[in-house]
C-alpha positions as CSV (number, residue, x, y, z in Angstrom):
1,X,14.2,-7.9,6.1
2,X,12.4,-10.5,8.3
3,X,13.4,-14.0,6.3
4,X,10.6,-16.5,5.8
5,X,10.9,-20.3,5.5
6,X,8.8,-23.7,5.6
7,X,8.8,-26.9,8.1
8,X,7.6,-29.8,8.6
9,X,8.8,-29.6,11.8
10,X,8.5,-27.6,15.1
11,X,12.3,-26.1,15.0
12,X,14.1,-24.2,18.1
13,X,12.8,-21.2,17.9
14,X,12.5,-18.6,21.0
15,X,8.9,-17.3,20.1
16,X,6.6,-19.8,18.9
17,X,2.9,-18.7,17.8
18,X,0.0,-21.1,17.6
19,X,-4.1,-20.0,16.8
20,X,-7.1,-20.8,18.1
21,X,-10.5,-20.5,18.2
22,X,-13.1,-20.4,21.0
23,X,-13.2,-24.0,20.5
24,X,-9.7,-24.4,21.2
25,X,-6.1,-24.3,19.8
26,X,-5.6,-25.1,16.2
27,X,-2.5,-27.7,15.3
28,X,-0.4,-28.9,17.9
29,X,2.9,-28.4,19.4
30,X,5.9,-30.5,20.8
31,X,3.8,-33.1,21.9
32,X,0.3,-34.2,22.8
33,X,1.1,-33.7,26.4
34,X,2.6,-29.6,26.0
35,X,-0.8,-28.6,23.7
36,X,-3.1,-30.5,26.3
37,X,-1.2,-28.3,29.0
38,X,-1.3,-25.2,26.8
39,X,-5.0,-26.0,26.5
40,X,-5.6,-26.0,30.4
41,X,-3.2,-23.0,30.9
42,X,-5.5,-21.0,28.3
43,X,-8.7,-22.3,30.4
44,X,-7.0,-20.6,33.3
45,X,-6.4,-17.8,31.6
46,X,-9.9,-17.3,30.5
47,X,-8.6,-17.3,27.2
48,X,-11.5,-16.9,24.9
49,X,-10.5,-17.5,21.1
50,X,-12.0,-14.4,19.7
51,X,-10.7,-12.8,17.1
52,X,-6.9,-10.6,18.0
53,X,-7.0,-11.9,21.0
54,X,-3.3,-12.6,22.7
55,X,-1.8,-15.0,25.4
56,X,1.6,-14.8,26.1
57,X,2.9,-17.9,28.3
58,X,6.8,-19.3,29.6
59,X,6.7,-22.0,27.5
60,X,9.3,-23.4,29.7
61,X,6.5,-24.3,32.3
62,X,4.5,-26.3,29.8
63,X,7.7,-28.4,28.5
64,X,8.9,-25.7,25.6
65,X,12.2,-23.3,25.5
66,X,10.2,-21.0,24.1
67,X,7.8,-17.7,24.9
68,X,4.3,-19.4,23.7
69,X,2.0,-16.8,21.9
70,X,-1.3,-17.8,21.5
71,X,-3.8,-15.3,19.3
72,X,-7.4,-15.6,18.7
73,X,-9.1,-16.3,15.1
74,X,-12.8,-16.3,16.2
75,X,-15.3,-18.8,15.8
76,X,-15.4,-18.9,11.7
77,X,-11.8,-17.6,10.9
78,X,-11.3,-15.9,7.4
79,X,-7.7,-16.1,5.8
80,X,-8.1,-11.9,6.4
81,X,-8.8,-13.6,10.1
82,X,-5.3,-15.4,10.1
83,X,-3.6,-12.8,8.2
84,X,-3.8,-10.1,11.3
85,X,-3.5,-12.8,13.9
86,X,0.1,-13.6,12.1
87,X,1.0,-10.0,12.3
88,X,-0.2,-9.9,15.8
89,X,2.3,-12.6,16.7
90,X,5.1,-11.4,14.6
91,X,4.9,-7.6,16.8
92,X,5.1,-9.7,19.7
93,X,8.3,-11.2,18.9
94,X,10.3,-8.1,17.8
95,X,13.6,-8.1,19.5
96,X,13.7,-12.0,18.6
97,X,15.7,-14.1,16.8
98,X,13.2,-16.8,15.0
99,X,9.2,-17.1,15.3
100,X,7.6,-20.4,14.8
101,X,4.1,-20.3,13.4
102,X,2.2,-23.0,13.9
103,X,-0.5,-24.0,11.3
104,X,-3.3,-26.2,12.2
105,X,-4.0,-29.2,9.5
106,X,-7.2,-27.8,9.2
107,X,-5.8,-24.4,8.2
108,X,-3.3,-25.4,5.6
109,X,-5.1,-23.0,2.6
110,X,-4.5,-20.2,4.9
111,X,-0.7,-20.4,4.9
112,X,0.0,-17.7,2.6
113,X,-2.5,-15.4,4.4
114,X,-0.3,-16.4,7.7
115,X,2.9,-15.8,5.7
116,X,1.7,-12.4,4.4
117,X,0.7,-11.6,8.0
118,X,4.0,-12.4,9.5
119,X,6.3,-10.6,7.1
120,X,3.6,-7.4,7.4
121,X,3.7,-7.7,11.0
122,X,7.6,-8.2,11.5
123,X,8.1,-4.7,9.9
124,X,10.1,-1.6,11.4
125,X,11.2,1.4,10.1
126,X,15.3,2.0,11.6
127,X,16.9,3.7,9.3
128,X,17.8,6.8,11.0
129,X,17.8,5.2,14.5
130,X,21.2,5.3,16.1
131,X,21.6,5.4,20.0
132,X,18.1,4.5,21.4
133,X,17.3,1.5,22.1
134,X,16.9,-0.1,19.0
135,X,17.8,-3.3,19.5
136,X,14.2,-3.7,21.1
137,X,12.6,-2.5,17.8
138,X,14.4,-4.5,15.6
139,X,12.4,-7.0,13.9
140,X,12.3,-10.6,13.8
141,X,14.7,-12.3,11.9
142,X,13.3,-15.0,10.8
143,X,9.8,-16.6,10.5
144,X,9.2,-20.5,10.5
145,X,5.2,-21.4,9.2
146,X,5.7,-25.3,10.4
147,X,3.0,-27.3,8.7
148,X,3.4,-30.8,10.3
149,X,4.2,-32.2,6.9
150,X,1.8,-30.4,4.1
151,X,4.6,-29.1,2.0
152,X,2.9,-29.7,-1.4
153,X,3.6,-27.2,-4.6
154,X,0.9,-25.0,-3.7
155,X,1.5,-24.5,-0.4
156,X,5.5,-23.4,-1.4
157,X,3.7,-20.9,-4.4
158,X,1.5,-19.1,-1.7
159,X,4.5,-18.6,0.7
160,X,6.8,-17.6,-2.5
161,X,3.7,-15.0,-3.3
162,X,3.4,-13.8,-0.2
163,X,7.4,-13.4,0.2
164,X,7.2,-11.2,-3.0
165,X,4.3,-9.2,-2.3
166,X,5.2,-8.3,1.3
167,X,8.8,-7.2,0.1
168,X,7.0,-5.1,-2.0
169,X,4.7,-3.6,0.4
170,X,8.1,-3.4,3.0
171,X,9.3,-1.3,-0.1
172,X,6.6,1.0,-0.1
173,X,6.7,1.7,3.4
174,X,10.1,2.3,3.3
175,X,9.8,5.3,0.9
176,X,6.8,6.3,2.4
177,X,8.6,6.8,6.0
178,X,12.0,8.4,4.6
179,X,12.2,11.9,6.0
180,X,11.1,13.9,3.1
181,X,14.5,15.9,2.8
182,X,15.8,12.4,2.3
183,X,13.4,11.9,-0.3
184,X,12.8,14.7,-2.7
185,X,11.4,13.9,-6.4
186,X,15.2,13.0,-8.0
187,X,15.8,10.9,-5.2
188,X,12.3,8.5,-5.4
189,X,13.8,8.5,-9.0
190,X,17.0,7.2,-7.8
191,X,15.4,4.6,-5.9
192,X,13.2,3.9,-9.0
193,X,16.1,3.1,-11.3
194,X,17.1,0.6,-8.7
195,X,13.9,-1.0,-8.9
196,X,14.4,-1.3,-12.7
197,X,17.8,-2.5,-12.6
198,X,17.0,-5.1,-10.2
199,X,13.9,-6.3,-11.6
200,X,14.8,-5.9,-15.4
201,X,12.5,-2.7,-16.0
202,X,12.3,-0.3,-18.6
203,X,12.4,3.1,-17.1
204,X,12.4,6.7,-18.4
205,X,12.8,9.9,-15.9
206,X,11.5,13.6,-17.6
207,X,13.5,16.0,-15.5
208,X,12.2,19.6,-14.7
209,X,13.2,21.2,-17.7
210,X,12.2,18.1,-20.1
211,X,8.7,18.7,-18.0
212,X,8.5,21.9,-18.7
213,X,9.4,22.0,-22.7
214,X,7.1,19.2,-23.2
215,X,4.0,20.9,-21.5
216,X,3.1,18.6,-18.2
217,X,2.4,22.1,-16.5
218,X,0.6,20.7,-13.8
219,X,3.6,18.8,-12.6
220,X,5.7,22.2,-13.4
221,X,3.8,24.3,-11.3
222,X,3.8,22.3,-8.5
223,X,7.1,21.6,-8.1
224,X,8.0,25.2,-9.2
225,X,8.2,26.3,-5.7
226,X,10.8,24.4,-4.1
227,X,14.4,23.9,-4.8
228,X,14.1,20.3,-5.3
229,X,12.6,20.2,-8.9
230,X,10.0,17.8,-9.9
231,X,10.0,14.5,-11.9
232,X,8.0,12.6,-13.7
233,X,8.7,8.4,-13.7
234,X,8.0,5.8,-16.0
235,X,8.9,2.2,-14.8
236,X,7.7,-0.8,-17.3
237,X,7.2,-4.1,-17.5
238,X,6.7,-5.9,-20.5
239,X,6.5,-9.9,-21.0
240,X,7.3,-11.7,-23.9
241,X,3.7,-12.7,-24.2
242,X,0.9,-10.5,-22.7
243,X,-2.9,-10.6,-22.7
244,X,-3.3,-7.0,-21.8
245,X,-2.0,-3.5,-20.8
246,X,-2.9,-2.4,-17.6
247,X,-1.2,1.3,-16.2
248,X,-1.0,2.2,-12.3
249,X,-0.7,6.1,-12.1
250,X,0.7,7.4,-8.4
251,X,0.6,10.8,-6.4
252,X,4.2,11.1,-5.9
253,X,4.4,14.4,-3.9
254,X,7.4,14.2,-1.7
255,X,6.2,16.9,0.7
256,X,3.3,18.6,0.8
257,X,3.0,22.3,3.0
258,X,0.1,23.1,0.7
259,X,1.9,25.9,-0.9
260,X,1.0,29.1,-0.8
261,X,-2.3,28.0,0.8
262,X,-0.1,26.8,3.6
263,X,-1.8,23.6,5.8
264,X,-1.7,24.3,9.4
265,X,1.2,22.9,11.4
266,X,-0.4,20.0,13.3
267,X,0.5,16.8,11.7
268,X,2.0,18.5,8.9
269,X,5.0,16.1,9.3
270,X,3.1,13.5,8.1
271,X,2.9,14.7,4.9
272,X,6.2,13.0,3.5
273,X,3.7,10.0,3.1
274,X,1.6,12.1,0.3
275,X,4.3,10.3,-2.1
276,X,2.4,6.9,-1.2
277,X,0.5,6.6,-4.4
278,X,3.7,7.0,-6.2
279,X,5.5,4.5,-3.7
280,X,2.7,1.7,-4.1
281,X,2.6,1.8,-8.3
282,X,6.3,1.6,-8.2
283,X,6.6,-1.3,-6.0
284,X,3.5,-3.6,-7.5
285,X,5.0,-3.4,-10.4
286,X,8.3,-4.5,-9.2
287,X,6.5,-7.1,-7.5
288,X,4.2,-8.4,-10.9
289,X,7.4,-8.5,-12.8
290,X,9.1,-11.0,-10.1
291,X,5.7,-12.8,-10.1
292,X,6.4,-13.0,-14.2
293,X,2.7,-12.6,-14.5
294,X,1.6,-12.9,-18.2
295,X,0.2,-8.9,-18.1
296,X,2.4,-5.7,-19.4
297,X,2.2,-3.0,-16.5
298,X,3.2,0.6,-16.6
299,X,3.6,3.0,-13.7
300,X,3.9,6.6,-13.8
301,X,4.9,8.3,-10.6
302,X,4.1,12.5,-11.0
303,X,6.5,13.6,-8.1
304,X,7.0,17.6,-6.7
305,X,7.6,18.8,-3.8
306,X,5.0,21.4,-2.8
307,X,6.4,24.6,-1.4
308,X,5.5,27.9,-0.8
309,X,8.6,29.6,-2.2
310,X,9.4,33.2,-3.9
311,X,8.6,31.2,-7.4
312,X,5.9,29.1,-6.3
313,X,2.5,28.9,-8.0
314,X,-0.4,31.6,-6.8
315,X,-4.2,31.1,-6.1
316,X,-5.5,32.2,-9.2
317,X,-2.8,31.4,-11.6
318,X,-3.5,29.2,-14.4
319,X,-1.4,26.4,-15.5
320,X,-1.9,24.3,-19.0
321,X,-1.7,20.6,-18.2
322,X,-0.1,18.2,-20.4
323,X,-2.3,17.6,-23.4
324,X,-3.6,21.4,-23.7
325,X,-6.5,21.7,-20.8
326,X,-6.1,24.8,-18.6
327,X,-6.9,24.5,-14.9
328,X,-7.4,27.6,-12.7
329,X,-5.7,26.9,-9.3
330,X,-8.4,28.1,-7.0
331,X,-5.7,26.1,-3.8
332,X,-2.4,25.2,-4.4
333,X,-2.8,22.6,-1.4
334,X,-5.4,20.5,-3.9
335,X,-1.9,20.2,-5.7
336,X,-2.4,16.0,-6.3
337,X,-4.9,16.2,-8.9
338,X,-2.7,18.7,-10.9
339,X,0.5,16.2,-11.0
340,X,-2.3,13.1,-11.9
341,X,-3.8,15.1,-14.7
342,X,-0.1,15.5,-16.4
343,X,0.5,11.5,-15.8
344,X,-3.0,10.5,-16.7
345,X,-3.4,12.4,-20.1
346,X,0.4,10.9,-20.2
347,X,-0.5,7.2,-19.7
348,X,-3.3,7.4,-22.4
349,X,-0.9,7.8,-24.8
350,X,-0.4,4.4,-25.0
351,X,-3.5,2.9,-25.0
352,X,-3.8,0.1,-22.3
353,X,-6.9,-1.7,-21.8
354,X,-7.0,-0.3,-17.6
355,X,-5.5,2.6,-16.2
356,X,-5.9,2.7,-12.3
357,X,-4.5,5.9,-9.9
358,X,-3.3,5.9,-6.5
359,X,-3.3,8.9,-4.3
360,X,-3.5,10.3,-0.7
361,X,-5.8,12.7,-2.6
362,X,-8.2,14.8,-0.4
363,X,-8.5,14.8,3.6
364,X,-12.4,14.4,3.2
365,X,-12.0,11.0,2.3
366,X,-10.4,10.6,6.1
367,X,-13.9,12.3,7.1
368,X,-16.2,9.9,5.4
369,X,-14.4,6.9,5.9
370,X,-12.3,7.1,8.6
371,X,-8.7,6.1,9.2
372,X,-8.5,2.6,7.8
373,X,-10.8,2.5,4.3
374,X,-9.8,3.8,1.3
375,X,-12.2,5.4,-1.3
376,X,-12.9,3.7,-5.2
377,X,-14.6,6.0,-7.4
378,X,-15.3,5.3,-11.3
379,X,-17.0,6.0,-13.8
380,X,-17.7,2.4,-14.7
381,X,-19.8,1.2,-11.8
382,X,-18.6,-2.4,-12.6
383,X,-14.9,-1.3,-12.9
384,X,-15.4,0.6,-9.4
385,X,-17.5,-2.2,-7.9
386,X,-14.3,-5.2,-9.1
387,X,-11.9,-2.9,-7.5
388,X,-13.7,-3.3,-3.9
389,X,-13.9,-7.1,-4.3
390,X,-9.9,-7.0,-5.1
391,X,-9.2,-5.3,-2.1
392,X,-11.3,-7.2,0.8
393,X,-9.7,-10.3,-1.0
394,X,-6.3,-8.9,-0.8
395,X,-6.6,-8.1,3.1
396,X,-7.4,-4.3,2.0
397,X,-10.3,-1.9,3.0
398,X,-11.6,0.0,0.3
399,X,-15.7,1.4,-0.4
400,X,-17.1,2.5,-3.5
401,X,-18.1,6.4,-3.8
402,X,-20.3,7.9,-6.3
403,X,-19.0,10.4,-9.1
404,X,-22.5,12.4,-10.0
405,X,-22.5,14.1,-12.9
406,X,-24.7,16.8,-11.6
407,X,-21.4,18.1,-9.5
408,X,-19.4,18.6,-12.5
409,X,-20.2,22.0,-13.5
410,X,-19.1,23.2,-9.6
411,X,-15.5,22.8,-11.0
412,X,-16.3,25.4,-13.9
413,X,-14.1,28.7,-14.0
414,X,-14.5,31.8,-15.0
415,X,-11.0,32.3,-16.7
416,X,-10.0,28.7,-17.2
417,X,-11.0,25.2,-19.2
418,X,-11.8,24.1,-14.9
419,X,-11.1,24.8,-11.6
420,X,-9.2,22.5,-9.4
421,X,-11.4,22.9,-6.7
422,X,-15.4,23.2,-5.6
423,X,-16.8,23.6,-2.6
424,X,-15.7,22.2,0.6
425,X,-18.1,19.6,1.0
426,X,-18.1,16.7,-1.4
427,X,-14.6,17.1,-2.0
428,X,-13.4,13.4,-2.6
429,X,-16.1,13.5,-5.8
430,X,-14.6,16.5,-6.9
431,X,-11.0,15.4,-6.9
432,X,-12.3,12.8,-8.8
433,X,-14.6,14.8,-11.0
434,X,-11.5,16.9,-11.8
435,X,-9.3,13.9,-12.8
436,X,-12.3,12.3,-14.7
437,X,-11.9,15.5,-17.7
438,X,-8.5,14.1,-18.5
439,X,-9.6,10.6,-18.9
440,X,-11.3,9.9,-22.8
441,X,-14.4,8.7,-22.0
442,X,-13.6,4.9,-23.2
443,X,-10.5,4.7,-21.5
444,X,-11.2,2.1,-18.4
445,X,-10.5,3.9,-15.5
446,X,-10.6,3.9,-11.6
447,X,-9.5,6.3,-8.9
448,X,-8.7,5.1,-5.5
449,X,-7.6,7.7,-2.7
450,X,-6.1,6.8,0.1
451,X,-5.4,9.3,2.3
452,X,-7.2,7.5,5.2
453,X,-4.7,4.3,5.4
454,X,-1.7,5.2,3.6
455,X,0.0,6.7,7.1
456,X,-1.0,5.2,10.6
457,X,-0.6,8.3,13.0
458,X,-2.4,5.9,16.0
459,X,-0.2,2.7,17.3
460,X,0.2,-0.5,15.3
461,X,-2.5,-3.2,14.9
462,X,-2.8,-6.2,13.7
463,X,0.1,-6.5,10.9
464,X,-0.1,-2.4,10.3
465,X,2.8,-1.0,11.5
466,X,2.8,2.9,13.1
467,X,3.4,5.0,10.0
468,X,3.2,4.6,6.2
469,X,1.2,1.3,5.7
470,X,2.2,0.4,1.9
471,X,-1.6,1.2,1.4
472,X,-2.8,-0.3,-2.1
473,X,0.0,-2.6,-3.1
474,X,-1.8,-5.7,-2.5
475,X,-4.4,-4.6,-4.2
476,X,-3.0,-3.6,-7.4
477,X,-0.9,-7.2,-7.7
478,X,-4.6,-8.9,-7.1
479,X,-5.7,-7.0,-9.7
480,X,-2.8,-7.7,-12.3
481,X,-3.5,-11.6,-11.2
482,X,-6.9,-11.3,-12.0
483,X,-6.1,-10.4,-15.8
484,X,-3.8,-12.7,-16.2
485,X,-5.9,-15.1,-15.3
486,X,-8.8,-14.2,-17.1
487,X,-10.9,-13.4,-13.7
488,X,-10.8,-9.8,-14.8
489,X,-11.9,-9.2,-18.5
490,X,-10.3,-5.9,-20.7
């Protein structure tokens, strides 16, 4: 991983980044002379300032040893602004050894957006390279945020924060991208006992046939089909003191054909990322616990692997979900909110104040929304409305969707308690329609899906990489630092 460290000083670096605006460069570099000859070199350039714009410039013509990258902020930069200009900076420097960032003294409360930026932007995914060329995907090693001498004790807590929260998001998008027969259900387990060693975590693993005895038949009949079996995780954190209980629930299906209601071919690679709700709940909490943040968190991870074998689940069957509902399966490819159900009824068990799930949950959220926004539903229109605010705070895209009541009885069955689908239109409400009949009524509760920006299919932007984005992490740590700090009331 790309390391990340403070200066006072502009060090020897062979990339060195440096922002501006349409009003001109922001902070300065070696000396007056090299910025006021960067300056007249971007005037040449017809460098503009607006926001993602890149320069790239020998900086050995202006005086420096260095490639100079200069990216634009716009006019009235946001740390969201700085954030994706960082990551900007940081892609342009793969195959190097250091990046120097260099932060304006007018900028200084934007250094952990920069720092958050970088370390999202300096990610690649080479695990299963070996002869390409590699060496010019390798990332950056190591970041340098030079701050001409503000090194107070809040500008070192927003760079620790943002080391911590971009490991976790790395973490994410790590799982998400593992080829899926690298990553069935006992092997995201695996990886989650190493999250829970490392970070001091209570964990407990139900295996298929402690599923099955115990009645999580959603999870069951999911996974029946496939001869990777399912599990279901629980990873915990739990201070000494805590002023609440808050549970992340996460789609953890490893890979999804659909089943026996097979998806068509195209793109059906991608769906080793429809474990990304699983892979964000596991890592936020990994990340709160390092944070030591004064809040218990649980996560539960439902993981299968969704096949279309001799045993697998039928269109039409009826499976009994953990708790005692029946569900008709009307499409084994809606196969997400059968896992959820299991792990939702699950997590009520133990009472916390806020239970939030995370899952690449239904395609037409991708139709509504497009590729880069997640959708929030809720019943508690203040609950789903907070959730939003978290998000575009923590550099995330997220839009609130209705969950009308009057659509509920499209999800009745003829044989069963409900059906796990509706009709085709609408069906984002309905997945979470469906999930909403597991959830008591007073439990506080929101639903976020997304399918959308969980896996990149187009080329990297900004600090998103091509590929699994770690979609939602960042959002679920601002949320657990709102209750701990008393921003978010249970």
């Amino acid at each position: 991983m790309t390391s990340l460290t403070l200066s006072s000083n502009l060090p020897a670096a062979d990339a060195v980044a440096i922002f501006a605006t349409p009003e001109g460069v922001l902070g300065s570099l070696k000396t007056t002379a090299v910025t006021n000859k960067l300056k007249t070199a971007l005037k040449d350039f017809k460098f503009t300032g607006k926001a993602g714009e890149v320069a790239t410039l020998a900086g050995s013509s202006l005086g420096v040893n260095s490639l100079l990258i200069v990216v634009g902020v716009g006019a009235q930069p946001t740390h969201e602004a700085f954030r994706r200009s960082a990551g900007i900076a940081a892609r342009q420097s793969v195959g190097r050894k250091k990046l120097a960032i260099v932060v304006g003294d007018d900028n200084i409360d934007a250094v952990g957006a920069i720092s958050e930026g970088a370390l999202l932007g300096a990610y690649t995914f080479n695990e299963f390279r070996e002869f390409s060329a590699s060496a010019q995907r390798d990332a950056v090693k190591a970041v340098v945020v030079v701050t001409h001498g503000a090194r107070d004790a809040v500008v070192a807590d927003a760079v620790a924060r943002a080391t911590t929260v971009t490991a976790a998001v790395n973490n994410a998008r790590d799982l998400a991208n593992t080829p899926p027969g690298h990553m069935p259900p006992a092997e995201l387990a695996a990886h989650a006992r190493k999250l829970a060693t490392k970070h001091k975590l209570s964990i407990e693993v139900l295996n298929e046939k402690q599923l099955e005895a115990k009645g999580y038949g959603g999870i069951t009949g999911v996974g029946q089909g496939s001869v990777n079996p399912p599990r279901l995780i629980r990873l915990g954190y739990k201070p000494a003191k805590s002023v609440a209980h808050i549970t992340f629930v996460g789609k953890g299906i490893t890979f999804d054909t659909g089943g026996i209601s097979i998806k068509p071919h195209l793109g059906m690679h991608e769906m080793k990322a429809d474990m990304s709700g699983a892979a964000a709940v596991l890592s936020a909490v990994a990340a709160i616990s390092e944070m030591k943040l004064p809040v218990q968190v649980t996560a539960f991870a439902a993981c299968a692997e969704n096949m279309p074998g001799g045993a697998a689940q039928r269109p039409g069957d009826v499976v009994t979900a953990y708790g005692g509902r029946t569900v008709e399966v009307l499409n084994t490819d809606a196969e997400g909110r059968l896992v959820l159900m299991d792990a939702l009824v699950r997590a009520q068990e133990e009472k916390p104040h806020l239970i939030i799930d995370v899952a690449t949950l239904t395609g037409a959220a991708v139709v509504a929304l497009g590729r880069r926004i997640a959708a929030v539903l809720s019943p508690h229109d203040d609950l789903r409305d907070y959730v939003v605010d978290a998000a575009k705070r923590s550099g995330e895209s997220m839009w609130p969707m209705p969950m009308p009541s009057e659509y509920r009885p499209r999800l009745d069955s003829s044989v069963a308690d409900i059906a796990n689908i509706a009709e085709p239109l609408g069906s984002t409400l309905y997945g979470a329609l469906f999930l909403q009949d597991f959830v008591d009524k007073k439990q506080k509760w929101a639903h976020l899906d997304i399918a959308a920006p969980a896996f990149n299919s187009e080329g990297p932007f900004d600090y998103t990489p091509k590929g699994a984005t770690g979609s939602a992490v960042r959002t679920l740590v601002t949320i657990a630092e709102d209750v701990a700090a008393g921003l978010l009331k249970l």
